[in-house]
Structures are given as structure tokens and as C-alpha cells.
C-alpha positions in Angstrom: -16.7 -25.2 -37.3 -14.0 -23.1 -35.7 -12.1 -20.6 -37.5 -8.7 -18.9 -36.5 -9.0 -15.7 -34.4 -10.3 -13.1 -37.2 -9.1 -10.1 -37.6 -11.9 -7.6 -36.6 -11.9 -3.9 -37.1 -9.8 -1.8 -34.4 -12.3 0.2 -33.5 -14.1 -3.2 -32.5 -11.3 -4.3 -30.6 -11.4 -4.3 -26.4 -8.2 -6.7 -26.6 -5.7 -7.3 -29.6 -2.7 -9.6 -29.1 -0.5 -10.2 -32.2 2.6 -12.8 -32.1 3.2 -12.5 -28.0 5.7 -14.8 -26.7 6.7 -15.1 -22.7 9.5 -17.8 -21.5 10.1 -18.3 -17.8 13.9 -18.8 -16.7 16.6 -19.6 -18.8 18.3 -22.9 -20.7 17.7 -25.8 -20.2 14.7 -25.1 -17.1 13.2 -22.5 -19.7 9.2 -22.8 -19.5 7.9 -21.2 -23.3 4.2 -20.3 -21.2 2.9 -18.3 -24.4 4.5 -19.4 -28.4 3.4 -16.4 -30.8 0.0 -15.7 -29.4 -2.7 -14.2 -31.4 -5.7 -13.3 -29.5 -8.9 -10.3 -29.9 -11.8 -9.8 -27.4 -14.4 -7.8 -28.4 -16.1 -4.5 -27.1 -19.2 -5.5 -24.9 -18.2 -8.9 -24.8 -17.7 -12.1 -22.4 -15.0 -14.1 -24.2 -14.2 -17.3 -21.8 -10.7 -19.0 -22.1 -10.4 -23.1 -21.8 -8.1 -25.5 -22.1 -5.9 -28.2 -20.2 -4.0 -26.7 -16.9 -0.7 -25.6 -17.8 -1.7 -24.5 -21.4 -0.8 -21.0 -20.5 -4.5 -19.8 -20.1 -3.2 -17.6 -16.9 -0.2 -16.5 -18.5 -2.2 -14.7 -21.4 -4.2 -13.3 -18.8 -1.7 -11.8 -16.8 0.0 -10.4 -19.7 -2.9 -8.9 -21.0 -3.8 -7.1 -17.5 -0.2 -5.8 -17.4 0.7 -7.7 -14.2 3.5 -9.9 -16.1 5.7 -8.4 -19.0 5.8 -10.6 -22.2 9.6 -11.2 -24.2 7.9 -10.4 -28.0 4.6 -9.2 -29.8 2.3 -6.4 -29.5 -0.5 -5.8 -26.8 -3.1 -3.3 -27.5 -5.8 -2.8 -24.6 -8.7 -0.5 -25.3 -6.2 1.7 -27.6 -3.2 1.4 -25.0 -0.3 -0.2 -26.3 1.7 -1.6 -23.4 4.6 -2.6 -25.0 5.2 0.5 -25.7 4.7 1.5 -21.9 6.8 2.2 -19.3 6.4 -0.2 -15.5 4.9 2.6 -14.1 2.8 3.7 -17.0 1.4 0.2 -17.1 0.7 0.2 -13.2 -1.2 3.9 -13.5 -3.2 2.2 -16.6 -3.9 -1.2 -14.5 -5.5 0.6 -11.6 -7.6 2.5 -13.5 -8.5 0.4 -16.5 -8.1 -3.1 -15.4 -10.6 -5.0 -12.5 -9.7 -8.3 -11.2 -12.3 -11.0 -9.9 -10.5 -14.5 -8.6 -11.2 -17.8 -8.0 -10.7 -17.4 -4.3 -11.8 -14.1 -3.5 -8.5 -12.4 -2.2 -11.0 -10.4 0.3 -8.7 -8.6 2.9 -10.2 -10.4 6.0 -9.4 -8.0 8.7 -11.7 -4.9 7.4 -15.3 -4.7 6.5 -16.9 -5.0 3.2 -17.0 -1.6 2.3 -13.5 -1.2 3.1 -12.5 -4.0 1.0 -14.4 -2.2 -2.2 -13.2 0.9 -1.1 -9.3 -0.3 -1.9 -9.1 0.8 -5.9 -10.9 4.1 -5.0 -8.3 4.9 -2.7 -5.2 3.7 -4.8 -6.9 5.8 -7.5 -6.3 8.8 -5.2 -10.5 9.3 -3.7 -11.2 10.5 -0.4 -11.9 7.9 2.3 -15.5 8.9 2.9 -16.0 9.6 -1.6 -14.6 5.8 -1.7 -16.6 4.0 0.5 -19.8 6.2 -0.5 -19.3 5.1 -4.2 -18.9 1.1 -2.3 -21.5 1.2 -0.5 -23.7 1.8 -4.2 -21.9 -1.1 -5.5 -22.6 -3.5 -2.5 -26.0 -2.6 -2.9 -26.2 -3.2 -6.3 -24.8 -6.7 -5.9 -28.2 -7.3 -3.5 -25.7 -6.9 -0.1 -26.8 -3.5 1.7 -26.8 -3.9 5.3 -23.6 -6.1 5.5 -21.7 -3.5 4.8 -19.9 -3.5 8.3 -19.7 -7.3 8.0 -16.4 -8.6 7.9 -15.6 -11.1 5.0 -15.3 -14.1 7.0 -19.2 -13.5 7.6 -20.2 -13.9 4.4 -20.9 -17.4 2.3 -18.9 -18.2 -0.4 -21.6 -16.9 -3.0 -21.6 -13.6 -1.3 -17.8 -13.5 -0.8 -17.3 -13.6 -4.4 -20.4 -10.8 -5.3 -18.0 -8.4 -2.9 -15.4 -8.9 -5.1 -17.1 -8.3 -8.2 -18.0 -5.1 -6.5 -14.4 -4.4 -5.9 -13.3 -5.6 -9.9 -16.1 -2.8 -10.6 -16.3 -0.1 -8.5 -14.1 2.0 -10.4 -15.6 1.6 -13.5 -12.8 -0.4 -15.2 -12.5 -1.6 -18.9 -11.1 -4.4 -19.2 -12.4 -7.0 -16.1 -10.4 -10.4 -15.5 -11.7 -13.5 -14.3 -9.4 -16.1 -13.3 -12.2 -19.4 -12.7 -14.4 -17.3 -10.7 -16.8 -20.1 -10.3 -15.1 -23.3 -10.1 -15.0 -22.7 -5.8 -18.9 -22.1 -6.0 -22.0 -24.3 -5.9 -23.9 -24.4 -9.1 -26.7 -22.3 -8.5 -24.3 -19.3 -7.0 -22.2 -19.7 -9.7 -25.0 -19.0 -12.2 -25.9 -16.0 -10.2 -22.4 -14.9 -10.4 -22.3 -15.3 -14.1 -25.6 -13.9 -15.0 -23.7 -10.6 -13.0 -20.5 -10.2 -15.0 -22.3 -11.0 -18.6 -24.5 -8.2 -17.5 -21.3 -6.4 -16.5 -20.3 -7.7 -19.4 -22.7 -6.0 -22.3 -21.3 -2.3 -22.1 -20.4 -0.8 -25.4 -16.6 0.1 -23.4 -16.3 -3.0 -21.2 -15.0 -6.2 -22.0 -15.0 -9.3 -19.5 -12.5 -12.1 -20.0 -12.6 -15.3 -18.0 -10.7 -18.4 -17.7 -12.4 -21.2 -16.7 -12.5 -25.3 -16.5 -16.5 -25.2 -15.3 -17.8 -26.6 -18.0 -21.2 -25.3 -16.3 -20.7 -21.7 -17.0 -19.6 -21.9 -20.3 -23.0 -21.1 -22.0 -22.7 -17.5 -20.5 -19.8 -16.9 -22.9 -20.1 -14.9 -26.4 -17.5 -16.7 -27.6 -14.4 -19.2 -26.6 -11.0 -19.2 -27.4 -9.2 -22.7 -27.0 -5.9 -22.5 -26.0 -3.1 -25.7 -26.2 0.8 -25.5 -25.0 1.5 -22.3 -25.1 -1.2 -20.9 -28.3 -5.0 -19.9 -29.2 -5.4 -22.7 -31.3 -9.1 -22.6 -32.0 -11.9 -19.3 -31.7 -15.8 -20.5 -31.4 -18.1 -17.8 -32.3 -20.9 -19.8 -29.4 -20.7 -22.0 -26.5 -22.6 -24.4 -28.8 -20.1 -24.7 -31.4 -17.1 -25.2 -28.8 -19.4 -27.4 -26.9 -20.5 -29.8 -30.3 -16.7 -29.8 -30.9 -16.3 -31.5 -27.6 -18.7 -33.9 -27.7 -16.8 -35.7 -30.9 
């Protein structure tokens, strides 16, 4: 059976959201994306997100990753508390705490592979030629040495989507995002790809958090929160119990 989102010791903590609430315009054409969220994700952890579209699945993601402020609540990342940041304290901790892997790639298609990884070395102050050292590591690591001069547009979808994982990790972030990082993927890539971020994933200071509808993935996950209009209604401590819960 599923039990409510327990209430784990700090120090276990990668993520802890407690009552956050986020509205989009006003009156009448007000959209309530997130109703008093409560939400943890554990150190060295893959916690997938699912529910219906619209649910506000994104939403918590984004205010999590400090790209979208929130109206109420308390946000605590690795020990950060960004409600009680600053704008520009929140976009120094983003770029050094925060990696980003999305459904469609967001590759910059005009420069090479080891220019696209290099991009949160540099906006985390490296040298050009310390940056792209330390990418061309992680695009060997991902199984792609020798394409570093390729351009994006030369790579398959599968590949595309390793490059970005190299990006999301290449400065050694926390906290890594997945926004369906599969769903654009055939199944046998997408297993790759997932059998890379849960090993990504099982770092005693690293947590991975994806939001997903591929049902195929989901028995990569350590646990699954269910969200529904707006809330984390349910937390499943295994794929197999959200998936048992499904099948009734």
C-alpha cells in the first residue's frame, strides 16, 4: 500500500518541500499549478514523478530547480533554503548545484559536442581549454570519444540525449532534473539512458529526479511519487507497488 510522503531525517534529505503553493495570473484566469505541496527525495536516490498532464508534475520541478519562484511554503535543497534566497543567490546556486537533462535535448546545434558540455563550465567561471578538457572526460565516459568535433545534428537521438547527460553532469551537480527524458527515445536507447542516470543516480550527495509518462522506465525508479491537480497525493516505496496499484 502507499503511505503519505514520510517525514525522513534531514540529514537524509536531497529535497524537502513542506506546504508549497504556486498560482499563475490573477482572478478569475488564475491557474493553482501546485495546492500545499509536500514532497522529500532522498540522498543517492532516483525518485520518478507521474501523473496525468497538467497535474503540475513540471511545476514542482521547476520550483524545486529554482527556475520558477513559488507564492508559499518552504524549499530546502541539499541544506539550501531558497525561500529564503535572493534571484541572484538562487541563480549562483542553480548553476552550480542544479543539472538539467530534457525531453528534447536543447543541444545548441551550431557548436560541437564538446562545446555544448563545455557551457556550465564556463558560466561557472572555467577556462575555455579547463572546460572542454573536463567535457571531453564526460563524452568519453558516456561511450562518445571521437565525436567530439561532431556537431549535434550528427548524432542519433540516443546519442543526442547521452550529450546532454554529459552536460547535466559535467559539473558535478547535486540535484539533476529530468523532464521525460525518454519518452522521445526508442525502447532499447531509453533503457541505456536510464541504466546511466540511476547509476548517476546512486551517489551518497546526488539525487536524480525525473518526470515521466513512459511507463517503460518506471522500474529504474527507487521510489514514485503520484501527483493529482495541483498535490503529491500518493509516495510508493517501489515501482512494483505503484505499478500493482495501477493495475486495479
Amino acid at each position: 500500500m502507499a503511505n503519505p510522503t514520510p517525514t525522513l531525517h534531514r540529514a537524509e534529505l536531497a529535497v524537502y518541500v513542506r506546504g508549497v503553493s504556486k498560482t499563475f495570473g490573477q482572478g478569475e484566469a488564475s491557474i493553482h499549478a501546485l495546492k500545499n505541496v509536500d514532497f522529500e527525495a532522498r540522498r543517492g536516490e532516483m525518485l520518478m514523478i507521474v501523473g496525468p498532464s497538467g497535474c503540475g508534475k513540471t511545476t514542482l520541478l521547476s520550483v524545486i530547480a529554482g527556475t520558477l519562484t513559488f507564492d508559499t511554503g518552504e524549499i530546502s535543497v541539499f541544506d539550501a533554503q531558497l525561500q529564503g534566497m535572493r534571484q541572484r543567490e538562487i541563480t549562483e546556486f542553480r548553476k552550480r548545484n542544479v543539472g538539467f537533462i530534457f525531453q528534447q535535448f536543447n543541444l545548441i546545434p551550431t557548436i560541437n559536442l564538446v562545446e555544448n558540455v563545455s557551457v556550465p563550465l564556463l558560466i561557472n567561471g572555467w577556462s575555455r581549454a579547463r572546460a572542454e578538457a573536463r567535457a571531453q572526460e564526460m563524452l568519453a565516459r558516456m561511450g562518445l570519444a571521437g565525436r567530439e568535433g561532431d556537431l549535434p545534428t550528427m548524432m542519433s537521438g540516443g546519442q543526442q540525449q547521452r550529450v546532454a547527460i554529459a552536460r547535466a553532469l559535467v559539473h558535478d551537480p547535486k540535484l539533476v532534473i529530468c523532464d521525460e527524458p525518454t519518452s522521445a527515445l526508442d525502447k532499447e536507447t531509453g533503457a541505456h539512458i536510464m541504466e546511466l542516470l540511476r547509476e548517476v543516480a546512486r551517489h551518497p550527495d546526488r539525487c536524480v529526479v525525473v518526470v515521466t509518462h513512459d511507463s517503460r522506465v518506471y522500474k529504474y525508479a527507487d521510489r514514485m511519487a503520484e501527483m493529482e491537480d495541483g498535490a503529491v497525493e500518493r509516495v510508493y516505496d517501489s515501482h512494483a507497488q505503484y505499478e500493482q496499484k495501477a493495475a486495479q
